[in-house]
Every structure is written in C-alpha cells, then in structure tokens.
PDB file of N, CA, C and O in Angstrom:
ATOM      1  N   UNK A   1      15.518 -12.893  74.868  1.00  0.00           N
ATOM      2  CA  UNK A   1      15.864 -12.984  73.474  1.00  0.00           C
ATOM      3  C   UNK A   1      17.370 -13.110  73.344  1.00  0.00           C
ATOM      4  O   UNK A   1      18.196 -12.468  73.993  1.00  0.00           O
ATOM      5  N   UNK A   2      17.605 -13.998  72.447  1.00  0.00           N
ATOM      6  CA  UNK A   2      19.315 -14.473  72.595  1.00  0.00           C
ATOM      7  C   UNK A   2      19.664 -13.583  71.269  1.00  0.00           C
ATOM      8  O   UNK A   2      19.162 -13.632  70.146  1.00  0.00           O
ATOM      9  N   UNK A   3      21.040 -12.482  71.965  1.00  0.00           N
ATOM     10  CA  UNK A   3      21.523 -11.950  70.555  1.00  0.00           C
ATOM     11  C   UNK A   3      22.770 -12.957  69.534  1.00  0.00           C
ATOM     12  O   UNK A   3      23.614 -13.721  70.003  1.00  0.00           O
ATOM     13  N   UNK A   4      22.588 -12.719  68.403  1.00  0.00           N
ATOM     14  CA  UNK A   4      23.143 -13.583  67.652  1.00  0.00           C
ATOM     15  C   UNK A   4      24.947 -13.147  67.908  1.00  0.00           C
ATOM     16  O   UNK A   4      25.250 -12.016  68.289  1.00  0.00           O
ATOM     17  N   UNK A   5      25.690 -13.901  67.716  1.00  0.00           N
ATOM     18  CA  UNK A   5      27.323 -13.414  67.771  1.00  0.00           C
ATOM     19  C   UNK A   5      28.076 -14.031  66.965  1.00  0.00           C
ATOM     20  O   UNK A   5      28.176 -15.254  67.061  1.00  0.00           O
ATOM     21  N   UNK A   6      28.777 -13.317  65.984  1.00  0.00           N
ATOM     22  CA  UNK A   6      29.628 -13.326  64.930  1.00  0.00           C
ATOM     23  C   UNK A   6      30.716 -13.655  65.497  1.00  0.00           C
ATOM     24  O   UNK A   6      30.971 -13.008  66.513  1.00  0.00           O
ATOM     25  N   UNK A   7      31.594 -14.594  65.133  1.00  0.00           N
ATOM     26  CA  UNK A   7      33.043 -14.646  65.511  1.00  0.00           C
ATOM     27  C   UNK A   7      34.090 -14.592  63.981  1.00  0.00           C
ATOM     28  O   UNK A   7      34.069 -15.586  63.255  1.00  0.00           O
ATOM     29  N   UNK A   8      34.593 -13.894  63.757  1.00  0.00           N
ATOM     30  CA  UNK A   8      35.795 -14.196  62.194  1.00  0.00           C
ATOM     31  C   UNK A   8      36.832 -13.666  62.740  1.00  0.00           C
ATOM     32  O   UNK A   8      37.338 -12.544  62.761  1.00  0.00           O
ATOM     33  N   UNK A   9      37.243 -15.525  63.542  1.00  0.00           N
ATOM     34  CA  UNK A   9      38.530 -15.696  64.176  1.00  0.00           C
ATOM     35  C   UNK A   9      39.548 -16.443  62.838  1.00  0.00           C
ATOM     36  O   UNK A   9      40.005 -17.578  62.977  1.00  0.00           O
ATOM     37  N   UNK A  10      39.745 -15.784  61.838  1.00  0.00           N
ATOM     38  CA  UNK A  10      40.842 -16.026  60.308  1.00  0.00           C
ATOM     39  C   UNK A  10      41.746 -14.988  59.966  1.00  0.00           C
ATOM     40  O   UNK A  10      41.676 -13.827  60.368  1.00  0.00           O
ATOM     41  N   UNK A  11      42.552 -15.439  59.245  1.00  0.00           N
ATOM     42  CA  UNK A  11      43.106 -14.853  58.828  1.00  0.00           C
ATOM     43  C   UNK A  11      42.931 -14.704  57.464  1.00  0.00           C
ATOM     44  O   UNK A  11      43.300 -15.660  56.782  1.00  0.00           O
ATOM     45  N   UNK A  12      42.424 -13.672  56.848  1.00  0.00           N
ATOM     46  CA  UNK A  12      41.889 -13.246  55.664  1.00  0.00           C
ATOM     47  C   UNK A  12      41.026 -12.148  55.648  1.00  0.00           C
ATOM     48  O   UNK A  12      40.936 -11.350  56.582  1.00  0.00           O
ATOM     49  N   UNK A  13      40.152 -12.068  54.217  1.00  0.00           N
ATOM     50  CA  UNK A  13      38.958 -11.084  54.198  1.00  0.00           C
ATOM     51  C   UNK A  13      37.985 -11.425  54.932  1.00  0.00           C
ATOM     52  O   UNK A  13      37.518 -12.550  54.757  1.00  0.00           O
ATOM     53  N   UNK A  14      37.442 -10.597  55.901  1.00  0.00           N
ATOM     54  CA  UNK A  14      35.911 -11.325  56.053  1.00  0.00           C
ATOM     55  C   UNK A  14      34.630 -11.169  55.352  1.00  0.00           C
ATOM     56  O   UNK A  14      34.315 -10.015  55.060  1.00  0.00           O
ATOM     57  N   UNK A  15      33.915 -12.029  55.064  1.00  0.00           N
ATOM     58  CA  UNK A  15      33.295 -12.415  54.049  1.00  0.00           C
ATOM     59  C   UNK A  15      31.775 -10.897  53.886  1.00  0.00           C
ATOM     60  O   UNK A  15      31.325 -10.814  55.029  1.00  0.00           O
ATOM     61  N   UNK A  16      31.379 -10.371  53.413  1.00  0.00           N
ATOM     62  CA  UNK A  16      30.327  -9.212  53.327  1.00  0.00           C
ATOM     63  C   UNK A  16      29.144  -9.127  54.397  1.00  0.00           C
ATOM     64  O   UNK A  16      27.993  -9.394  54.051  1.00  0.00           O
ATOM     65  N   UNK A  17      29.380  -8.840  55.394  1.00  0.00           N
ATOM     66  CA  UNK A  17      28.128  -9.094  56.273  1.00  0.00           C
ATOM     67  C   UNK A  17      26.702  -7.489  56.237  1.00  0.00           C
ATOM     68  O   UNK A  17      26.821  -6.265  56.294  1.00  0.00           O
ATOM     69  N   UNK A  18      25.774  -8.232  56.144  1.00  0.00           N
ATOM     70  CA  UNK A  18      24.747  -6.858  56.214  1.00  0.00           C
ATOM     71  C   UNK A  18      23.341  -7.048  57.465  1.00  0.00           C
ATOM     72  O   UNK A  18      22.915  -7.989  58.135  1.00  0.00           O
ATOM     73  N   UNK A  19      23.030  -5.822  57.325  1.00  0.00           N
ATOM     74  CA  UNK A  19      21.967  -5.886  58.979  1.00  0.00           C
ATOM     75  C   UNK A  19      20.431  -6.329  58.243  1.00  0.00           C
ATOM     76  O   UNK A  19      19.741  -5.788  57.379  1.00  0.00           O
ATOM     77  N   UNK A  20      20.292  -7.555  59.029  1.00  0.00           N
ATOM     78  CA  UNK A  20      19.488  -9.039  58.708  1.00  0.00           C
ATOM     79  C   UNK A  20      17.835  -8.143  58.346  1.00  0.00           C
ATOM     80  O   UNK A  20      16.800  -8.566  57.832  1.00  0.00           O
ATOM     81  N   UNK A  21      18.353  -6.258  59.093  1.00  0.00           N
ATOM     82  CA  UNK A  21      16.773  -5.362  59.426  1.00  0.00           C
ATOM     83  C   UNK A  21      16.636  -4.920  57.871  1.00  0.00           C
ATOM     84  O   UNK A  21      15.770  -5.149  57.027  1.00  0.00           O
ATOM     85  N   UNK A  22      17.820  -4.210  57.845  1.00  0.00           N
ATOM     86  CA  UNK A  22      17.274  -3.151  56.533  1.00  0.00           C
ATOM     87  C   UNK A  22      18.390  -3.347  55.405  1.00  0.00           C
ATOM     88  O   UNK A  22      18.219  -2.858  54.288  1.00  0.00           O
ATOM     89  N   UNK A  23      19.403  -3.990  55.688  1.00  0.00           N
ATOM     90  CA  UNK A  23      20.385  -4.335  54.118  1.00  0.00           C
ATOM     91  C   UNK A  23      21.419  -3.511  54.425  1.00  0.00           C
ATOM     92  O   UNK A  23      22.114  -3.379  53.418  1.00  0.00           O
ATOM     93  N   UNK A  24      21.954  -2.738  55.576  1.00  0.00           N
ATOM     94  CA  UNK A  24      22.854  -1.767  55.493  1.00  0.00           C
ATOM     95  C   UNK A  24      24.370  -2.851  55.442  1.00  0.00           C
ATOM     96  O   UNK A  24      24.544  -3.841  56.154  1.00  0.00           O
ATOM     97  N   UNK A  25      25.350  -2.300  54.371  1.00  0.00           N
ATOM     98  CA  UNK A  25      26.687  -3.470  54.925  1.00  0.00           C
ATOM     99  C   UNK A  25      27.263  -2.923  55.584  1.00  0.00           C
ATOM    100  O   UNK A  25      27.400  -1.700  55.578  1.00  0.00           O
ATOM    101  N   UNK A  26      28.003  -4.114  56.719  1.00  0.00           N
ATOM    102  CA  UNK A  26      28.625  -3.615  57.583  1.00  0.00           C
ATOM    103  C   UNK A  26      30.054  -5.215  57.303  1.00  0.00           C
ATOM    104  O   UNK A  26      29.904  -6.430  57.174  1.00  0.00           O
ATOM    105  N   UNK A  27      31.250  -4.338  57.322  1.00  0.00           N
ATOM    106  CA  UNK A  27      32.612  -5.230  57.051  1.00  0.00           C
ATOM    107  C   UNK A  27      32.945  -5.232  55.216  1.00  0.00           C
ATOM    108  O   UNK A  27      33.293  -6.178  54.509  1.00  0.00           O
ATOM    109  N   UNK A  28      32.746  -4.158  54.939  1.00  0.00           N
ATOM    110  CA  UNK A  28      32.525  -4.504  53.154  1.00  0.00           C
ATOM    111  C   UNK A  28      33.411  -3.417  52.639  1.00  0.00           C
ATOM    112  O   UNK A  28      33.181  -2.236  52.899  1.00  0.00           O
ATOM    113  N   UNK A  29      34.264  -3.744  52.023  1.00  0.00           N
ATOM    114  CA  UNK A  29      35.091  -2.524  51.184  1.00  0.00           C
ATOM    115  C   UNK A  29      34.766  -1.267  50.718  1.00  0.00           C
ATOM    116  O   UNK A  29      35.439  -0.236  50.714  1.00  0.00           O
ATOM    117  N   UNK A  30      33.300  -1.554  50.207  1.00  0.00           N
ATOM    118  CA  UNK A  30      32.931  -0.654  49.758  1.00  0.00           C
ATOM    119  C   UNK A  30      32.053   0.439  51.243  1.00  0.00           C
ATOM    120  O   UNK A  30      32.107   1.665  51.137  1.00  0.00           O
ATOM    121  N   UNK A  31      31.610   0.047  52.003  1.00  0.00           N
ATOM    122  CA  UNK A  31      30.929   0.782  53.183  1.00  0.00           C
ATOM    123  C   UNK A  31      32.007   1.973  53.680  1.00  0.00           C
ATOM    124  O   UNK A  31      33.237   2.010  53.722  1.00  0.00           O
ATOM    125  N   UNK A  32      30.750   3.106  54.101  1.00  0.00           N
ATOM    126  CA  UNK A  32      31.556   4.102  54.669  1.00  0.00           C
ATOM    127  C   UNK A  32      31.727   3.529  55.978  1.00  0.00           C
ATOM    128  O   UNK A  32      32.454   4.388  56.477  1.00  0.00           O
ATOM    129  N   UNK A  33      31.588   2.838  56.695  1.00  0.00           N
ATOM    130  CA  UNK A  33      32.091   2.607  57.773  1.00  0.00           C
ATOM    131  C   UNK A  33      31.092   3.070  59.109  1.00  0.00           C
ATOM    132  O   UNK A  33      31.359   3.027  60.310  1.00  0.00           O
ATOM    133  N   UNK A  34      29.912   3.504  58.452  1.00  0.00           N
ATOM    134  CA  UNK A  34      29.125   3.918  59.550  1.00  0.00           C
ATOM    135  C   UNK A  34      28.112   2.659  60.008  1.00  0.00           C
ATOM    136  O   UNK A  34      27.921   1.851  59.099  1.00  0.00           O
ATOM    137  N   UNK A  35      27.402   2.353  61.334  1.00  0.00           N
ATOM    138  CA  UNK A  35      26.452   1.556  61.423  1.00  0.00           C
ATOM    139  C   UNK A  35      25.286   2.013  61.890  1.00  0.00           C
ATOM    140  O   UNK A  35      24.944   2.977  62.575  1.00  0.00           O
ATOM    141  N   UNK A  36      24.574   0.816  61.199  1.00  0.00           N
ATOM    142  CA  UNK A  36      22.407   1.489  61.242  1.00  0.00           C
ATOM    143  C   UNK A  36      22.298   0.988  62.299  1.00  0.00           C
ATOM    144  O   UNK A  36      23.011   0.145  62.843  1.00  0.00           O
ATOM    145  N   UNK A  37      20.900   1.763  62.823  1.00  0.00           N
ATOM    146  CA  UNK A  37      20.820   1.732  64.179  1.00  0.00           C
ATOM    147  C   UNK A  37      20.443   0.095  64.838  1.00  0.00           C
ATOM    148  O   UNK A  37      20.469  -0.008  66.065  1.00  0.00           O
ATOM    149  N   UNK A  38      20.150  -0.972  64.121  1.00  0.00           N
ATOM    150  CA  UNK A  38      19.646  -1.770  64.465  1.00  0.00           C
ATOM    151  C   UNK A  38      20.832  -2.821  64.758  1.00  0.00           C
ATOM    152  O   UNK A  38      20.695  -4.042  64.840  1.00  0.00           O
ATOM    153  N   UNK A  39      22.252  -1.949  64.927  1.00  0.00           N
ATOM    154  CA  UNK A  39      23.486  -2.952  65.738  1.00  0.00           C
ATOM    155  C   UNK A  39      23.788  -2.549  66.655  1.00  0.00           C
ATOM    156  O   UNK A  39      24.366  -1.488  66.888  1.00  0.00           O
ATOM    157  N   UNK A  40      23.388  -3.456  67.426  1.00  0.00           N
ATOM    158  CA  UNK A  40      23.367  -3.058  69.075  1.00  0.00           C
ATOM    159  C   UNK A  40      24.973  -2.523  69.495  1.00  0.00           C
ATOM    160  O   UNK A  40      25.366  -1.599  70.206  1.00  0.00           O
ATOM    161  N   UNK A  41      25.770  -3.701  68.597  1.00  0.00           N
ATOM    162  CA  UNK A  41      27.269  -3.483  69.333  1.00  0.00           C
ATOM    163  C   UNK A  41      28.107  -3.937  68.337  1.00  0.00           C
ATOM    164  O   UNK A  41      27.658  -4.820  67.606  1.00  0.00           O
ATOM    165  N   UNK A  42      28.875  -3.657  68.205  1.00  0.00           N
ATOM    166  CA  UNK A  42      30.277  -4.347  66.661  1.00  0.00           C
ATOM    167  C   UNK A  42      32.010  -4.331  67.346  1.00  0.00           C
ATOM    168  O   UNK A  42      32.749  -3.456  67.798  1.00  0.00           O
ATOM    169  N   UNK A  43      32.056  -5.011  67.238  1.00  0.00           N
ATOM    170  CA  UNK A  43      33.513  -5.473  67.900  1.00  0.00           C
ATOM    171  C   UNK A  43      34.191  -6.180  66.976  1.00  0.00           C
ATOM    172  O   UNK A  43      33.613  -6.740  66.044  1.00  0.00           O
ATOM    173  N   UNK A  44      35.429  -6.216  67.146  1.00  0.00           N
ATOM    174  CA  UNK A  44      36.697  -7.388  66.769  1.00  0.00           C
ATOM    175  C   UNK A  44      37.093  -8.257  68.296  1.00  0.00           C
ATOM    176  O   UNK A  44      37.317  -8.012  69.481  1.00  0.00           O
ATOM    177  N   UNK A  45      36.985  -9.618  67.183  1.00  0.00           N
ATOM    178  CA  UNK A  45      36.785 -10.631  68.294  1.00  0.00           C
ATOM    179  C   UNK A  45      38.629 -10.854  68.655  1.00  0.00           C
ATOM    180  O   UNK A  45      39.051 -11.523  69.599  1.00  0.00           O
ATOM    181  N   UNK A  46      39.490 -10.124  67.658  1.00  0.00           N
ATOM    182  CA  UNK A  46      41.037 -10.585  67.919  1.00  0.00           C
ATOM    183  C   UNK A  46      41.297 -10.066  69.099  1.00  0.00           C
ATOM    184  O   UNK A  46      41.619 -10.608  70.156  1.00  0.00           O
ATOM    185  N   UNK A  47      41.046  -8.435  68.685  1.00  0.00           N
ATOM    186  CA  UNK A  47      41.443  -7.668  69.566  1.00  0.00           C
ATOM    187  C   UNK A  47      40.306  -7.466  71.149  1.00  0.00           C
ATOM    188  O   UNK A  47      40.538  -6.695  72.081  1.00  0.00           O
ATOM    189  N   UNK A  48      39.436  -8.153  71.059  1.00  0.00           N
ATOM    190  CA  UNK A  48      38.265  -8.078  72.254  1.00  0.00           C
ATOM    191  C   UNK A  48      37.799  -6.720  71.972  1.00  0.00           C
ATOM    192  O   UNK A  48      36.664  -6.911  71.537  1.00  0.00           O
ATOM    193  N   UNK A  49      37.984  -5.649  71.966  1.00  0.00           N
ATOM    194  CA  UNK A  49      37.471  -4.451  71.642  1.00  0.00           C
ATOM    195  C   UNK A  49      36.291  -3.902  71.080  1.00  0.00           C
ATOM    196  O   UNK A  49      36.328  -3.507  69.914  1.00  0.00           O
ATOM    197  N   UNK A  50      35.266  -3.823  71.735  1.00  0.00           N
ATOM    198  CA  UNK A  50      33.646  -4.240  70.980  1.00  0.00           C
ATOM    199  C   UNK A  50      33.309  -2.528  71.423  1.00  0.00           C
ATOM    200  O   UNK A  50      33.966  -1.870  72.230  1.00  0.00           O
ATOM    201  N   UNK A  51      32.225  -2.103  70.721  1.00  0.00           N
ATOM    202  CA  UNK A  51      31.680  -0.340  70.671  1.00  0.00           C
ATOM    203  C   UNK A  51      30.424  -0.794  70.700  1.00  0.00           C
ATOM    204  O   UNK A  51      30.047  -1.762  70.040  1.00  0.00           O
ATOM    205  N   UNK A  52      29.495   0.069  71.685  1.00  0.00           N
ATOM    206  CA  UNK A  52      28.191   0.035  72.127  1.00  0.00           C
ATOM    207  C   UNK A  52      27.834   1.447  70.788  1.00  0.00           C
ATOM    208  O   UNK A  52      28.394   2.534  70.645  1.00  0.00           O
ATOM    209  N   UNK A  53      26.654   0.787  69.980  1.00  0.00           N
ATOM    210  CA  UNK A  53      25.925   1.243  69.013  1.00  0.00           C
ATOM    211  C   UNK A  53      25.650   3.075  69.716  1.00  0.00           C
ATOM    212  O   UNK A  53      25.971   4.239  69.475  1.00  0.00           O
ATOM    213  N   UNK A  54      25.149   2.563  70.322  1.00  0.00           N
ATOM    214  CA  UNK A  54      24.305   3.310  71.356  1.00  0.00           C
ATOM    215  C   UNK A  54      24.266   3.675  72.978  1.00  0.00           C
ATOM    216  O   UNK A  54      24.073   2.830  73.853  1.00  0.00           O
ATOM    217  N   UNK A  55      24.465   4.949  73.190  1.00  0.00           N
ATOM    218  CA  UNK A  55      25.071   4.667  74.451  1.00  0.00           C
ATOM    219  C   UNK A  55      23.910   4.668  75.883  1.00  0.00           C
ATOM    220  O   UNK A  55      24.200   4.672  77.080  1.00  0.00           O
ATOM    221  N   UNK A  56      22.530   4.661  75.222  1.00  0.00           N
ATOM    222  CA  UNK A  56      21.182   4.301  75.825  1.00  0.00           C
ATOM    223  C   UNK A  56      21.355   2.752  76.052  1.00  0.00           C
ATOM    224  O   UNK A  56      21.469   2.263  77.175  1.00  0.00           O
ATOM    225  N   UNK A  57      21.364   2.072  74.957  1.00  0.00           N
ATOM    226  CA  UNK A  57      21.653   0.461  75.019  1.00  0.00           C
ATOM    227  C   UNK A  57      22.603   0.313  76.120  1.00  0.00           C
ATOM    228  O   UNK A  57      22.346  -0.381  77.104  1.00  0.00           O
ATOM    229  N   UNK A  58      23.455   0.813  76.004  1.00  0.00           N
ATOM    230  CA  UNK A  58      24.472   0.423  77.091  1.00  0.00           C
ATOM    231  C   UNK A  58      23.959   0.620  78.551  1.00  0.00           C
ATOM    232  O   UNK A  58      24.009  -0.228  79.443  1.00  0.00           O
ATOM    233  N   UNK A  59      23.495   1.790  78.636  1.00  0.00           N
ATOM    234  CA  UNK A  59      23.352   2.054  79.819  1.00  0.00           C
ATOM    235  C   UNK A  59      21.833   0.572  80.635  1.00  0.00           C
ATOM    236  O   UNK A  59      21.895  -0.037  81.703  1.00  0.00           O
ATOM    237  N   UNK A  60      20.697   0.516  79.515  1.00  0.00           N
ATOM    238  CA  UNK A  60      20.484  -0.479  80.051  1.00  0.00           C
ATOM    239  C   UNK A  60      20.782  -1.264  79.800  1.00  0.00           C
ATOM    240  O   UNK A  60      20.032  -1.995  80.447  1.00  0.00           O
ATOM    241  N   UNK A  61      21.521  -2.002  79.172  1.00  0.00           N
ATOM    242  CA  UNK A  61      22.483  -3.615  79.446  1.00  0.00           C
ATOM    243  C   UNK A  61      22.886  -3.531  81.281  1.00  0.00           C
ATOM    244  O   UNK A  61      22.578  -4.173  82.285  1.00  0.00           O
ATOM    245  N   UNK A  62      23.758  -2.312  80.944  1.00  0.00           N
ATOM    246  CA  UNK A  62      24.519  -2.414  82.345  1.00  0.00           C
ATOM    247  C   UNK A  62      23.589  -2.572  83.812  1.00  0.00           C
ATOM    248  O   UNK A  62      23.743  -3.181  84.871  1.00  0.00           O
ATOM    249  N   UNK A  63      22.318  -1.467  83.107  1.00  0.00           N
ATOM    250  CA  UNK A  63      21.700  -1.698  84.833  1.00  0.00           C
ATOM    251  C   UNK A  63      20.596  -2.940  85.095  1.00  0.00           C
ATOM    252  O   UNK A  63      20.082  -3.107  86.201  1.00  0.00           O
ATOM    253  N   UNK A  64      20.264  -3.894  83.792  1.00  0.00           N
ATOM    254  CA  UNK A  64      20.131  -4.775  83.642  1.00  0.00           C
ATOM    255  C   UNK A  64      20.835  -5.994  84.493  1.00  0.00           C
ATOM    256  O   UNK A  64      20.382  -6.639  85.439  1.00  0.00           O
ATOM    257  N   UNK A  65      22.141  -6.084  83.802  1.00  0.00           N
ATOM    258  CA  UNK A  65      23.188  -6.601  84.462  1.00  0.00           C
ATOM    259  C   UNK A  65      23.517  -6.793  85.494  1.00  0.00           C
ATOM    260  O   UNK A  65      23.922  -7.878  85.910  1.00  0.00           O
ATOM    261  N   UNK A  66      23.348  -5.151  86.514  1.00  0.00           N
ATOM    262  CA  UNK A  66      23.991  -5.373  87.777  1.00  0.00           C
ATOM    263  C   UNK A  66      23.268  -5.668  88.265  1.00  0.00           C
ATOM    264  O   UNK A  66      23.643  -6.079  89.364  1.00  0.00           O
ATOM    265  N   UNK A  67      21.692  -5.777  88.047  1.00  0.00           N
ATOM    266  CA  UNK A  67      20.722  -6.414  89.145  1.00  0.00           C
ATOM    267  C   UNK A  67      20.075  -7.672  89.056  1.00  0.00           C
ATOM    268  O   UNK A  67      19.266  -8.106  89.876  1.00  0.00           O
ATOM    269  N   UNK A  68      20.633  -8.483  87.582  1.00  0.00           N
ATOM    270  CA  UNK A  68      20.571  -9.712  88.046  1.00  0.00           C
ATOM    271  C   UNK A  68      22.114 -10.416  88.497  1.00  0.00           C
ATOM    272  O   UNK A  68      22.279 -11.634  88.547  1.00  0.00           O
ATOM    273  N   UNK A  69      22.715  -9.852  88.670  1.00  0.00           N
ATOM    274  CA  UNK A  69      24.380 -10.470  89.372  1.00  0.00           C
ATOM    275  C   UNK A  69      24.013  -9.640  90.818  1.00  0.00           C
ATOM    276  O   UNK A  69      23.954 -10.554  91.640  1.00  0.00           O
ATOM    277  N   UNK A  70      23.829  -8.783  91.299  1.00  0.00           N
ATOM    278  CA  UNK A  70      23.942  -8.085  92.334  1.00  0.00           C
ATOM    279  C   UNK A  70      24.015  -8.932  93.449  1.00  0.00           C
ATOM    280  O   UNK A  70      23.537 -10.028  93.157  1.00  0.00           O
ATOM    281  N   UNK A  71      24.479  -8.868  94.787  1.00  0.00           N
ATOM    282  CA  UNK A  71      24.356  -9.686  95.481  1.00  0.00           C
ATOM    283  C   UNK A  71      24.005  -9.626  96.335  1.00  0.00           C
ATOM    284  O   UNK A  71      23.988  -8.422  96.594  1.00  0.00           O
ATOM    285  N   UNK A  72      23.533 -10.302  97.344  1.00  0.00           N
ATOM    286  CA  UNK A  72      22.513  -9.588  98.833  1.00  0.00           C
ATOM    287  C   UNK A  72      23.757  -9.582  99.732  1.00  0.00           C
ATOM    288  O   UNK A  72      24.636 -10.444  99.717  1.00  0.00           O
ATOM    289  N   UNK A  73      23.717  -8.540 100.482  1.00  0.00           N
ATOM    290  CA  UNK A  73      24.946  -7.974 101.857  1.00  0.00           C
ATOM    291  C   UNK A  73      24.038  -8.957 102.527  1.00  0.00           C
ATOM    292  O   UNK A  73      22.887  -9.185 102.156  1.00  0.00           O
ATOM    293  N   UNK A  74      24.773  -9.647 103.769  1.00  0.00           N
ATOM    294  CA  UNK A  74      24.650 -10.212 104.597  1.00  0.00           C
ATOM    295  C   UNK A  74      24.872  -8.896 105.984  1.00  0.00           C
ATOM    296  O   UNK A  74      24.787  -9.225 107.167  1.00  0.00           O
TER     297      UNK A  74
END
C-alpha cells in the first residue's frame, strides 16, 4: 500500500489540511496542535524533520526495512 506524501515546499500559509479518516485538522490556525491516530508520521519537508505518530509504527517500519535491504554476508 503506497502512503500518500504531502510536500508544501512555499513560501506562505499552508493551505487547511485534515485526516482523509475522521476530519481531525492538522496545519490549521485554529488546531491545538495535537494529531489523530490515523497519521502515521508529520514532518516539515524544509527542515527534513518528520515525527513518528507512533512509536509501535516505527518500530515496525524499521524492522520491516532492515529485512528487505539486509544483505547476505558472504
């Protein structure tokens, strides 16, 4: 399943974004700033600096990850 990825590489406001699951906004003046559980990860694309929702998610991304890159020792 391909996750979707936001880029708002501008200079300005970025435009009101909300979670496609349940309506929560996320980037909106008015939001406390917290995110629903159904964002895996939220980053700024200026600064590269991205936060794992969840730190279960993360852990399997990562061990996901290392075992399809892993490499066979010779």
């Amino acid at each position: 399943m391909a996750i979707p990825v936001v880029s708002l590489d501008f200079p300005g406001d970025p435009p009101t974004f909300s979670c496609p699951v349940c309506g929560h906004k996320i980037y909106d003046e008015e939001s406390d700033g917290s995110i629903c559980k159904h964002i895996v990860l939220i980053g700024e694309s200026f600064s590269g600096i991205y936060k794992w929702n969840d730190p279960t998610l993360e852990q399997v991304f990562q061990k996901r990850a290392d075992k399809l890159y892993e490499t066979e020792e010779e």
